[in-house]
N, C-alpha and C positions, 0 to 999 in steps of 0.2 A: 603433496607430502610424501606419496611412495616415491617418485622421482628423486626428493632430497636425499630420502633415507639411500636411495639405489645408487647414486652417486658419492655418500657417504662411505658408503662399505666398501663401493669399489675402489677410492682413494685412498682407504686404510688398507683393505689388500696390496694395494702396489707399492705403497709407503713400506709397508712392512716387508716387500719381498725387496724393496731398494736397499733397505738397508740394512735387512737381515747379514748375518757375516759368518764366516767360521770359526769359530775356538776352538783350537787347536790346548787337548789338554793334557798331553805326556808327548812322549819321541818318540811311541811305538805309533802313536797316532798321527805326529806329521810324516813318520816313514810312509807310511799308507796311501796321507795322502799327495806324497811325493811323486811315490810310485804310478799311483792312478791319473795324476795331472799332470806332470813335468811335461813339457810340450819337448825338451830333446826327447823322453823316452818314446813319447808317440811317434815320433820323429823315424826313431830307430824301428820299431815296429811297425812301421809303412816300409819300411827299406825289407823287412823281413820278406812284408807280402813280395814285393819287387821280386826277391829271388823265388820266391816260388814260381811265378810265373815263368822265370828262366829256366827252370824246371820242365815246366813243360813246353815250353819253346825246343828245346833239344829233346823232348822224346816225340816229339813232332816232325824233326827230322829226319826219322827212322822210320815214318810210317810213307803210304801212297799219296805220293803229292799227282793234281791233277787240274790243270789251268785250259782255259780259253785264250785264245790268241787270233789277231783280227791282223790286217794288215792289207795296206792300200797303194798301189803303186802308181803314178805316174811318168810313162815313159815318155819326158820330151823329147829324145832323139834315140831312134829306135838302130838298132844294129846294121847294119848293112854288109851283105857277103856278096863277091862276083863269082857267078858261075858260068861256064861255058855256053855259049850260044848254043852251039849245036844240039843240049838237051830240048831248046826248043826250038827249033828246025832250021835254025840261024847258018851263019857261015863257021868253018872252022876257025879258031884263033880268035874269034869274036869272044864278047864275055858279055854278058848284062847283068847289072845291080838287084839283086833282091832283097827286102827287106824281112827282118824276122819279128815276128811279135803283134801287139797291140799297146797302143797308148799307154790304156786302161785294163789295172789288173786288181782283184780285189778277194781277198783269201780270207778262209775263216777255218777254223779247227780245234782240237784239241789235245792237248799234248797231257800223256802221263808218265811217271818214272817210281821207280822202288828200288830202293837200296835190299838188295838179297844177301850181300855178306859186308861192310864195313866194320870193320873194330874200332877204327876211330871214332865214330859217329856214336857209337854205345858207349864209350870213354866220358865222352862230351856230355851224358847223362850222368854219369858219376860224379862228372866235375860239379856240373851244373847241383847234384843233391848235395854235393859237399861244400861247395858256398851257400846255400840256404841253409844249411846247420850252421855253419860260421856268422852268418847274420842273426842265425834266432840267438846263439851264443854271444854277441857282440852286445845283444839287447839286453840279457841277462848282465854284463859286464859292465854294462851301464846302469842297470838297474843296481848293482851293488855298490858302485861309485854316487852315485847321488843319495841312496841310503844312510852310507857314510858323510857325505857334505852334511846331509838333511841333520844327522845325530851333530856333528860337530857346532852346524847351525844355531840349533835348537837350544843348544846347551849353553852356547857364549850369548844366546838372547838373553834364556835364562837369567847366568851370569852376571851378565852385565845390570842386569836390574838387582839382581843383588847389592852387588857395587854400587846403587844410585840409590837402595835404600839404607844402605849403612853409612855411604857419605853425606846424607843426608840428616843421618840420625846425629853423624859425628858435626857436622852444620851445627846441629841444633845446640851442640855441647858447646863449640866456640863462639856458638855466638851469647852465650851465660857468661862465658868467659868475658868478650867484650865489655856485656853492660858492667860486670862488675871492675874492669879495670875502667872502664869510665868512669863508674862513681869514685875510684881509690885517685883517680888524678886530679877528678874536680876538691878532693880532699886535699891532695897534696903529698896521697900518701906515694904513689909512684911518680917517676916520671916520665917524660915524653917518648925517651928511648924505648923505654920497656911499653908502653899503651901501642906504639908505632909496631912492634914486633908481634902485639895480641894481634892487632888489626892486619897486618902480613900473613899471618896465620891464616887465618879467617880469612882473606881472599884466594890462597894458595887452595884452600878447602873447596871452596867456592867454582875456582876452576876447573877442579882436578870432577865436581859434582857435573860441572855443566860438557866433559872432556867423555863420559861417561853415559850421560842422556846423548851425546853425538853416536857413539861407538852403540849403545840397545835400538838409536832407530836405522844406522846403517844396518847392523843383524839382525832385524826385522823386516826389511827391506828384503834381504839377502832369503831369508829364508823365505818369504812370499814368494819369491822370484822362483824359489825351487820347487815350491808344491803347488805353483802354478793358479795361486789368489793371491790379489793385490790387497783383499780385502782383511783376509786372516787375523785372528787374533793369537796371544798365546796365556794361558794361566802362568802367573810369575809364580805361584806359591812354591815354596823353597822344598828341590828334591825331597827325597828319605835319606839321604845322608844327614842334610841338616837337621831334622827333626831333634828332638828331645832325645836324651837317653828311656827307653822304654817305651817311647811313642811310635819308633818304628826305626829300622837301620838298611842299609846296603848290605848285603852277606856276599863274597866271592863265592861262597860255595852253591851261592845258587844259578851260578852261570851254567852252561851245556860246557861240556867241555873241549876246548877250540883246539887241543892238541892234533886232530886227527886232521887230513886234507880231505877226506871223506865229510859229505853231506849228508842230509837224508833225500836229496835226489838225485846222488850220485858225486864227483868232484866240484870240487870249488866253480865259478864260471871260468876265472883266471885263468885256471888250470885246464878247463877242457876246452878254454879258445886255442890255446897254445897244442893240444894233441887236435884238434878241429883243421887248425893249419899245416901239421905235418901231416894230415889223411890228405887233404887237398892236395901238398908237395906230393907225398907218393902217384896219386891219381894222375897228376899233370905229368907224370915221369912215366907211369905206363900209357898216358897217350901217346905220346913221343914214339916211345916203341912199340907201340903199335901202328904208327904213319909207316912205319916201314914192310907193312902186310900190305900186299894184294886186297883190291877190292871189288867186289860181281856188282852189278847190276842191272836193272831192266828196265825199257822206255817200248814207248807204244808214243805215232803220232795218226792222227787221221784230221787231214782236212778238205777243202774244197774251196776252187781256183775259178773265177770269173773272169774271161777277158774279153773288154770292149772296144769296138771303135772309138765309142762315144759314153757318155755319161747314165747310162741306161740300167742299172744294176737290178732295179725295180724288177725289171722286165724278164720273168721269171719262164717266161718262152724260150730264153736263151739259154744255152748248156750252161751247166755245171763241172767241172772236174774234177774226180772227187785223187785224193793222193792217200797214202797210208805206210806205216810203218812200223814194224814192229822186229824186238832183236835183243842183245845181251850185251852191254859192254864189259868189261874185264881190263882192268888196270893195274899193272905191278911196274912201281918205282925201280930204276935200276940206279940212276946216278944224280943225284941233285947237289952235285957240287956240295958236298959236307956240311949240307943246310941241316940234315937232320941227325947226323953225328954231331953236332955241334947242340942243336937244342935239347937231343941227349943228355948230354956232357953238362950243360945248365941245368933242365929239368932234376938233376944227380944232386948237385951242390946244392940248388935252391933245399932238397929234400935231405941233406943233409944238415943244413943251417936250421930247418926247423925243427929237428933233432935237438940241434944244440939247445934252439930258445925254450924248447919245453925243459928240456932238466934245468935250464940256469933258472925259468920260473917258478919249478918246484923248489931251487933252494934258495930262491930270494923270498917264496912265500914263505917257506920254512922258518926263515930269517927273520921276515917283519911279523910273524905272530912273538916267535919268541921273546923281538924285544917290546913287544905290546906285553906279554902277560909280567915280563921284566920290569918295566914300568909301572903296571896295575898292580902287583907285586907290593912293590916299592911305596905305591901314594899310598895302598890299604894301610900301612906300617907307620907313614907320614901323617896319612889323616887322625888318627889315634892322638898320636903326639900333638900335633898344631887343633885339633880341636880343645883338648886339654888345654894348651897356652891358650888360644883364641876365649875363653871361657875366663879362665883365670886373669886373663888383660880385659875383660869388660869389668870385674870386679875392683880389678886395680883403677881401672876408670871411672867407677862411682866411686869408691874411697877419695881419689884424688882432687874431683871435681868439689867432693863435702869439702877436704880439707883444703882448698885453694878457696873455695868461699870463706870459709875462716879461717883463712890467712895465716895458716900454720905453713904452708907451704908458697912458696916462691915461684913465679913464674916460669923459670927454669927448672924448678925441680916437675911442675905440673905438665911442661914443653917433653921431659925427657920420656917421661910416664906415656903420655898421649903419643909421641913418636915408637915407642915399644906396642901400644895398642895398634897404630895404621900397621907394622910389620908383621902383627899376628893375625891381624885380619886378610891382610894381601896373602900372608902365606896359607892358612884353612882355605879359605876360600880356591887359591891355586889348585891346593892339591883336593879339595871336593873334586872341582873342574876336571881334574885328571884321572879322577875314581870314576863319574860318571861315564867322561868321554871315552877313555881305555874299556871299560866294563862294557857299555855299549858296543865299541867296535869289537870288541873278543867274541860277542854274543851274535851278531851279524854274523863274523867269519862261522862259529860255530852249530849256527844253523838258520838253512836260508827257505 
């Protein structure tokens, strides 16, 4: 019995963690969870670490480097010099062959070096911290671009179920219509033309419902994709905009206000990727001139030199000879064929160009907030008006509906009615969409 029960509980634990899920229930809350799971941004912030370590790869350069070094020789044919006979008691004009060497030759040591004055090599650390800022910035830049998809996401899920519960709703209107033009032709009262046209209606509805549940599970799709669950839910229940009068509203004045390029942690990301890349152009332009300074530095070698007949290296009876060295090198460029005049001359432009792209992105941001609060502006003004008609054409739609069942009214006068309602619902609902999504991105630029 305790086995049953233990077996029990552990299958409803795992039952319950399989198919546990997230619901996702505002836009502040899939940004979050955009943020913390989108596999590009981890992506990007593995790249971040990446530069750091290039970080210290270049101030590793600057310091005492000092290696081990082995080396094994094999001399199959050993030198041969001729020298005079008569050194060794020979004839004059005689010469005999001597050889120099051994075989076998087998060295060990170690070699050290230190850079004492380069300028370029301390450059290469600057570069090097000025691309890992432009990476941690790049992350940031991505983390506000998916923030944004994630809001646009969110909102056409939204949306779009809107759309599937009011064509629905409107489903259920035409299809009243139907039965009672069916009964009015089994009467005699209409005829086939006109019932054919109820019933065109009615599938035209139909498709436009089923064009709609296409479009809510592609942007569910879409938005899982970005906050990185497949699983994800989302609460359809209809913004603050659509609420009641009195139940609750959208206020513009409650946004931060997006006017400034200033954040509260400093500039936009946009903005300081683009000054991130002109610090890097300057950096790259004073290494350049600086390859053109003199460079000191110091090395030290000490090893020791085995030479055999034979294969005996073991045999630690035999000499060793030990070598050593130590000293200053000193290096000043005099002429490299206008190799470095030339990368000057680039390093210059390149750090000029990124001049340019920083102001043309200060006033292209400039530009796309303006026509954002233009736009959000505009829908607030919109929304007013098209909610009022949106309201006033459902009313027109219960009247119409009463008076098409008792037959005060004509098909087409009930068709023109009903075509005045789908315009005012397409257009509220637009400009909701437009209030939320503008309102949202205004509030992202305005603080991050």
């Amino acid at each position: 019995m305790k086995i049953a029960l233990f077996i029990s509980i552990l299958v409803l634990s795992f039952t319950d963690g399989l198919f546990s899920q997230i619901v996702i229930k505002d836009v502040n809350e899939a940004i979050e969870l955009a943020r913390k799971n989108n596999l590009d941004l981890q992506i990007s912030r593995q790249n971040s670490q990446v530069q750091q370590w290039n970080v210290t790869t270049a101030k590793g350069t600057r310091l005492p480097q000092l290696k081990f070094t082995t080396a094994f020789d094999y001399n199959f044919l050993l030198p041969t010099q001729l020298i005079p006979a008569q050194f060794f008691g020979g004839k004059e004009g005689e010469f005999r062959s001597i050889q120099f060497g051994v075989p076998y030759n087998l060295t060990a040591g170690l070699e050290g070096n230190i850079p004492i004055w380069n300028a370029g090599l301390k450059q290469d650390v600057e570069i090097a911290k000025a691309n890992q800022k432009i990476g941690n910035i790049q992350t940031l830049v991505l983390q506000d671009d998916i923030s944004t998809q994630t809001a646009r996401l969110y909102f056409a899920t939204i949306f779009t179920k809107l759309y599937i519960d009011i064509t629905q709703q409107n489903l259920t209107n035409t299809d009243s219509i139907v039965r009672i033009a069916s009964e009015r032709k089994e009467k005699g009262l209409i005829d086939q033309l006109e019932y054919n046209r109820v019933r065109s209606t009615r599938l035209t509805i139909e498709d436009v419902l089923h064009q709609n549940e296409m479009a809510y599970r592609k942007n569910l799709n879409q938005l899982r994709l970005i906050v990185g669950d497949s699983t994800a839910s989302v609460i359809t229940s209809p913004p603050a905009p659509l609420l009641k009068q009195g139940e609750g509203s959208y206020k513009g004045d409650e946004l931060p206000s997006p006017y400034a390029r200033k954040r509260a942690g400093g500039e936009v990301p946009r903005l300081q990727l683009r000054a991130a890349q002109f610090s890097l152009a300057k950096e790259q332009l004073k290494k350049e001139q600086k390859l053109r300074l003199p460079t000191l530095s110091g090395y030290a070698r000490y090893s020791e030199q085995a030479q055999r007949n034979q294969l005996n290296f073991l045999n630690f009876n035999e000499k060793w000879f030990g070598i050593g060295v130590a000293g200053l090198r000193f290096e000043a460029p005099i002429y490299s064929g206008r190799i470095r005049e030339s990368g000057i001359a680039r390093a210059r432009v390149n750090a000029e160009v990124a001049q340019m792209q920083l102001d043309n992105e200060h006033r292209k941001y400039d530009s796309e907030t303006q026509d954002l609060l233009i736009t959000y502006d505009q829908s607030l003004n919109s929304l007013k008006i098209n909610r009022e008609a949106y309201q006033l054409n459902e009313e027109n739609m219960k009247l119409v509906l009463i008076k098409y069942k008792g037959g005060i009214l004509s098909y087409d006068q009930y068709l023109n009615v009903f075509n005045e309602v789908l315009n005012a619902q397409n257009k509220y609902l637009r400009t909701l969409a437009d209030v939320m999504i503008n309102g949202k991105l205004l509030e992202i630029r305005a603080s991050y």
